[in-house]
N, C-alpha and C positions, 0 to 999 in steps of 0.2 A: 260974618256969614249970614247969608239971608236966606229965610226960610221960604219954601215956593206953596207955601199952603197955610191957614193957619187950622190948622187943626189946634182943639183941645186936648183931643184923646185921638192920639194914635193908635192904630189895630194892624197887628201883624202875627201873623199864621205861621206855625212850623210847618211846612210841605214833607218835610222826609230829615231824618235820623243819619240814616247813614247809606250807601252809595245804593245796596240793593231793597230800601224800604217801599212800603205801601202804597199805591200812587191814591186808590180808593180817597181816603181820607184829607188829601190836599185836596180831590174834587168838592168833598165836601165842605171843605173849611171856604173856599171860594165862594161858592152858590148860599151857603147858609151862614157864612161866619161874617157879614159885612166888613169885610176886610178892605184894610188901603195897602200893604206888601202882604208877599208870599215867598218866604224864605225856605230853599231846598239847601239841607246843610249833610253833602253827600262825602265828602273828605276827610278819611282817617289818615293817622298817621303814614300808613304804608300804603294806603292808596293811591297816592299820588306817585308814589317810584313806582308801583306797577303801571301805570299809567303812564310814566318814564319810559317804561320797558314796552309800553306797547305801542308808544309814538314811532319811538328806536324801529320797531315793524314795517309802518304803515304811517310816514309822515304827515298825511292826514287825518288820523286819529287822537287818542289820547287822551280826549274828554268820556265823561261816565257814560258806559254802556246802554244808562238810561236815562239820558236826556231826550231821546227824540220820545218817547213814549209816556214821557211828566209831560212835556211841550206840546205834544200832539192831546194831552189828557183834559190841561190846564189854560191853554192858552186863549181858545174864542171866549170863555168864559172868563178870566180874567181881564181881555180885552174890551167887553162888553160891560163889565162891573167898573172899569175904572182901577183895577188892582195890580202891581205893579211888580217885579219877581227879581228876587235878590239869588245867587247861589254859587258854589263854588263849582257847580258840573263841570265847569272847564279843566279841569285836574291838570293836566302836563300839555294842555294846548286850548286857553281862550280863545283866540283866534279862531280856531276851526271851530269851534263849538258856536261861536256869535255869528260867524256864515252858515251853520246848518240851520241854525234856527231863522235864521230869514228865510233861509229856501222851506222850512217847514211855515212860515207865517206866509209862504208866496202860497203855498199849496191850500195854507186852510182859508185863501181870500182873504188876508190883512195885508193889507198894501200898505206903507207908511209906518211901518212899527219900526222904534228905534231900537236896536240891540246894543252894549256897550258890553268890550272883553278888558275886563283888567290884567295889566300884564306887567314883567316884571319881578317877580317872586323867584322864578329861576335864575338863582348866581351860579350857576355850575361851572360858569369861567371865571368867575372870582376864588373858585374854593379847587380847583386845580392844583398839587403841589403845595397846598396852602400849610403854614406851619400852627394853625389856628388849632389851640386843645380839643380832644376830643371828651363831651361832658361826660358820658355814660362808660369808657371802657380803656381810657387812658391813652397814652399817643396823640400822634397827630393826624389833619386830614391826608397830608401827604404819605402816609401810612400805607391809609388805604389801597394806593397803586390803581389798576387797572380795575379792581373789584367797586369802585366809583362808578355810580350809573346815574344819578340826578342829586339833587342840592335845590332846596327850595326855601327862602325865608317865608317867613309867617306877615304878612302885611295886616295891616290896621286898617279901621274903616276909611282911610279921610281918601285913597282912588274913588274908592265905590260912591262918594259924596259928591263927588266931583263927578262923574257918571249921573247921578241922579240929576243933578244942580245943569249937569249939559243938557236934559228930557228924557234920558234915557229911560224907557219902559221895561226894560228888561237887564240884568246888569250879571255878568256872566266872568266869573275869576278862577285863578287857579288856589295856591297855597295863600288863603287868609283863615286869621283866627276866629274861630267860630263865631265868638261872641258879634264880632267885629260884622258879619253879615249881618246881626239883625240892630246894632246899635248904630251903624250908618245911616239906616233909613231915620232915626231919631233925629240925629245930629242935624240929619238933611230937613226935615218937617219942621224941627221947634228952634235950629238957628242956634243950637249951641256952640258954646266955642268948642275949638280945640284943646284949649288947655283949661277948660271947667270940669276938673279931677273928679270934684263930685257928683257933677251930673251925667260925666262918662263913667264913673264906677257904678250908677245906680243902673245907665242903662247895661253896662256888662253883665250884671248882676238879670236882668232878663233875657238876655240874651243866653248866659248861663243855663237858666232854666227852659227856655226853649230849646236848647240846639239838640237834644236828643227827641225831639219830638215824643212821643209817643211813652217815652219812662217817665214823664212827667201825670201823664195822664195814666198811671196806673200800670200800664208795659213794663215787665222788669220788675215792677213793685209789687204783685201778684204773687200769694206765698197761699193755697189750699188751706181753710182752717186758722189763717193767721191775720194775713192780710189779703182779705176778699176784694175782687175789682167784678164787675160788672159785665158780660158782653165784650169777654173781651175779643170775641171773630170781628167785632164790629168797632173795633177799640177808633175812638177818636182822638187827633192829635190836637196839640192847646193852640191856643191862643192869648195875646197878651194885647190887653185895652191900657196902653203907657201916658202918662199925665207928662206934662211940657218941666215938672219937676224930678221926674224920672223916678216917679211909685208908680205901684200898676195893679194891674189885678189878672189873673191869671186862669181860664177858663177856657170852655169847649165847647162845641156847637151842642143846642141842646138836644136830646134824645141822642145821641149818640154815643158809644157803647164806652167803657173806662171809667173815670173814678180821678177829680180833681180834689183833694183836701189837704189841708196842714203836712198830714204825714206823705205824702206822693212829692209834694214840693220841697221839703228838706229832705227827703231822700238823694234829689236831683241836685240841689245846692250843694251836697257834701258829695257828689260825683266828681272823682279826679281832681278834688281836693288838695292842696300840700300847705300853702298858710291860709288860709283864710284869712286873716289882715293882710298879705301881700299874696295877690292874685297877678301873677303877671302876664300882661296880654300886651302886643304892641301900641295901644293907644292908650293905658292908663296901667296904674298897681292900682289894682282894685282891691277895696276891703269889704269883705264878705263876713265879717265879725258882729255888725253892727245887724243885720240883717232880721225883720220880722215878720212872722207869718200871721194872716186874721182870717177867720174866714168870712167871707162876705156872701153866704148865700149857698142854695145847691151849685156845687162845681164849679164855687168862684172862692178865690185864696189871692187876699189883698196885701202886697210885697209893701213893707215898709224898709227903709232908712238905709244900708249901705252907705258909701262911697268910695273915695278916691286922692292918690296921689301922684305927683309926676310919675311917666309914662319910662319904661327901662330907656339908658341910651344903647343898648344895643338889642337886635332880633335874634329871634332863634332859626336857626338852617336846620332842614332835615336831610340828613342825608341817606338817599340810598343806595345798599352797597349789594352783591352777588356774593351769596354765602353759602353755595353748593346746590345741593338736591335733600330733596326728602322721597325719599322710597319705604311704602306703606304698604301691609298685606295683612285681612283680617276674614279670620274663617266662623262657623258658628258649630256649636255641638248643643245637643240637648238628648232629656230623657237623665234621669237616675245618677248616672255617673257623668255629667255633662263637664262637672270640675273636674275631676282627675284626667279626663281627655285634652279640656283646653289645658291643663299644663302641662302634659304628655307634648302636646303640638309645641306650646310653647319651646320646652327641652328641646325636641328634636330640631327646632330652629335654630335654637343658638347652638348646638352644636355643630348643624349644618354649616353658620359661619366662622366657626373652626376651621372645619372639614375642608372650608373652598377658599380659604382665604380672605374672606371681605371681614374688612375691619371697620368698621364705621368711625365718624369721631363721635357720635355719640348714638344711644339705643334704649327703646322701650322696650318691654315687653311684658304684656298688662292681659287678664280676664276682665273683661266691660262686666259689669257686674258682682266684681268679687274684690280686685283690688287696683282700680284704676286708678281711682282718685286718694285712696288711701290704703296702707299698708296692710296686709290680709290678716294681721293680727288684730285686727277693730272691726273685720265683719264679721257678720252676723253667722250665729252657728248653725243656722237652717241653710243647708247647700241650695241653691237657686238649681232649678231644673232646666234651666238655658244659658250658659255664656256666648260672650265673642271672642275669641282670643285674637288679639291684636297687637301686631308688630310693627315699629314704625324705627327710622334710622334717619340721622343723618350723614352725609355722603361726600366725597368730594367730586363725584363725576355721576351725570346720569345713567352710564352704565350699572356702577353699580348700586344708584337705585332701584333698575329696575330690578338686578336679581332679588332683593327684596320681597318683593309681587311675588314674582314666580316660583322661588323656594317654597313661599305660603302656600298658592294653589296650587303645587304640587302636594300639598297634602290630603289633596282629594283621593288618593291612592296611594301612596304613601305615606298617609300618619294612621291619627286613630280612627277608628270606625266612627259613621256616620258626621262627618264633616260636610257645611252645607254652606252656599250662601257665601263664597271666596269673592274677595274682593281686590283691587293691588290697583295702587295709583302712584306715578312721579310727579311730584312736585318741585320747580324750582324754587329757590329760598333766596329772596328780597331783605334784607336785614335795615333796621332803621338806626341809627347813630344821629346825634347832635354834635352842632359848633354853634358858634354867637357871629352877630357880623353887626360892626358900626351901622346904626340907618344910615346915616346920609351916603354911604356905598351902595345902596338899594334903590331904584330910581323907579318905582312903578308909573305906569303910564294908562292912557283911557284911549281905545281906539271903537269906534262908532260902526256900526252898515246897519244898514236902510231896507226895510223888505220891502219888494220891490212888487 
């Protein structure tokens, strides 16, 4: 494979965390961060079957909500710098997402910019009736029946290499593994193989620690009195300066708001952790055992050692499935006796679905503030002079979610006095399941448009 640059040190940007994060800080990682990629790594696990579910809508849809407003943020200015944009925004439709953004590169006067959709990751007609195990709940997928709404493998960098290695300035996918968006631009600049274990584990290994953007730089790592972060309205996302041996150094635009050191970066490295010598990602088992942190400087933390060993033969498929409703209704009391009211509310709710019949298949029913997160035998013996009382269900029909809601707000006149602040929402419930599927049954492909 040949590399189409020779960079020594490659620089590539976190743009975004996750589908609804900051757009501010990709601007500035652009204009200040002398970047060569800019990786928006917007793809959770379940993001993508709601994005199933909204293609299902509107067969034009189905990529992230906010890609027109990163692209419309990011783009003349990456165009003009020379910096080149990796990302999964395409979620359950590349395609559409690689024609919107030509029509927004025609609008912002870039004529000529090449967009590339990776595509491919959706086996939903492979996993059909499929008698393949299910990892997390037992059964098969053929189980599942009619509550099947998408199935996406997890793809590996070498489409998006193949994208880059075609010109593509822009490279736009749906279900790949995180890592994978930012260790393809590697592969592609320093000409690595495919099967150099250890120089794809070390890049995984930054990639890792980039893909949350912003937890890296001190987001999420921010504890009052413990672990102090700086500015964080103005929190900057990292960036990584990667050596053609796949060490790197890990850093943020300077003056910008967050906090890069030893402890920020192994906090991120032991993120959704399960071995650490066996990392499994579609292009390598990366080991994360060997791994060391230095620091080199204000708000630079220099990644040594990692690596790697052959790559699983098979990928992981996410599937998702339709798993009823959630119907939620939450009221507020305050003043002196605010506890004895919100569990007054509470009672009178569950006995209301006594009273009317609705049986959930399952039910909360919590004080925010008193024992939501933990059992009310561990709080504190100073009653709080404000709760929320908070009910939440799940359902088998939107119906009866929604009585849910309304039981609640009915207790603006029916429960205890001074109820305030009702609130009642339905939620449908997208459920995520795993299968495995042979690669060579997975055929991702590169298709190209031209802004025009």
């Amino acid at each position: 494979m040949t590399s189409f640059s020779k960079h020594r040190v490659v620089r590539i940007g976190a743009g975004a965390g996750f589908a609804g994060d900051r757009i501010e800080p990709a601007v500035e990682l652009v204009r200040e961060g002398r970047l060569d990629y800019l990786v928006f790594e917007c793809l959770a696990e379940r993001t993508i079957a709601l994005a199933q579910r909204a293609r299902l809508g509107d067969p034009g849809g189905g990529y992230d909500p906010l890609l027109e407003a990163r692209m419309r943020a990011v783009l003349p200015l990456c165009v003009e710098k020379g910096v080149r944009i990796v990302s999964n925004m395409g979620a359950a439709n590349p395609t559409a997402a690689a024609a919107r953004i030509a029509e927004l590169a025609a609008d912002l006067r870039l004529p000529g910019l090449k967009i590339a959709a990776v595509v491919g990751d959706d086996v939903l007609d492979l996993m059909a009736g499929s008698t393949r195990p299910l990892l997390e709940v037992g059964g098969d997928v053929a189980s599942l029946g009619d509550s099947l709404i998408s199935a996406n493998a997890y793809l590996g960098c070498e489409p998006i290499v193949q994208a880059l290695a075609g010109g593509a300035q822009i490279v736009v996918t749906g279900r790949v593994a995180d890592p994978s968006l930012f260790l393809a631009p590697l592969v592609h600049e320093f000409g690595w193989s495919l099967d150099d274990w250890e120089r794809l584990g070390r890049g995984t290994v930054v990639g890792h620690l980039l893909e949350c953007a912003g937890q890296v730089t001190g987001g999420y790592f921010a504890d009052p009195d413990v672990k102090r972060v700086p500015n964080l309205a103005r929190l900057g996302f990292p960036l990584a300066e990667v050596s053609s041996d796949g060490s790197a150094v890990i850093t943020k635009v300077e003056g910008s708001g967050g906090l890069v050191d030893v402890a920020t970066c192994t906090e991120q490295l032991l993120y959704e952790l399960h071995d650490p010598s066996q990392y499994l990602t579609p292009d390598v088992t990366a080991d994360f055992s060997t791994v060391r942190f230095e620091a080199d400087g204000p708000d630079r933390v220099a990644v040594r050692g990692g690596g790697g060993r052959p790559r699983p033969a098979q990928l992981k498929v996410s599937l998702g499935r339709k798993e009823g409703f959630i119907g939620e209704g939450a009221i507020s009391y305050a003043g002196s006796s605010a506890v004895a009211r919100g569990r007054l509310a509470l009672d009178i709710i569950a006995e209301r679905f006594r009273l009317t019949g609705l049986s959930p298949e399952e039910a909360r029913f919590e004080l925010i503030g008193v024992d939501a997160v933990a059992p009310e035998s561990l709080a504190s013996a100073f009653a709080p002079m404000e709760v929320r009382a908070r009910i939440v269900a799940r359902t088998r029909t939107q119906g009866e979610a929604e009585r849910v809601g309304r039981e609640v707000e009915a207790l603006y006149t029916n429960g205890p006095a001074g109820g305030g602040g009702a609130t009642r929402l339905v939620t449908p419930v997208i459920g995520v399941v795993s299968t495995l599927i042979e690669r060579e049954l997975v055929r991702p492909s590169v298709i190209f448009e031209v802004a025009l």
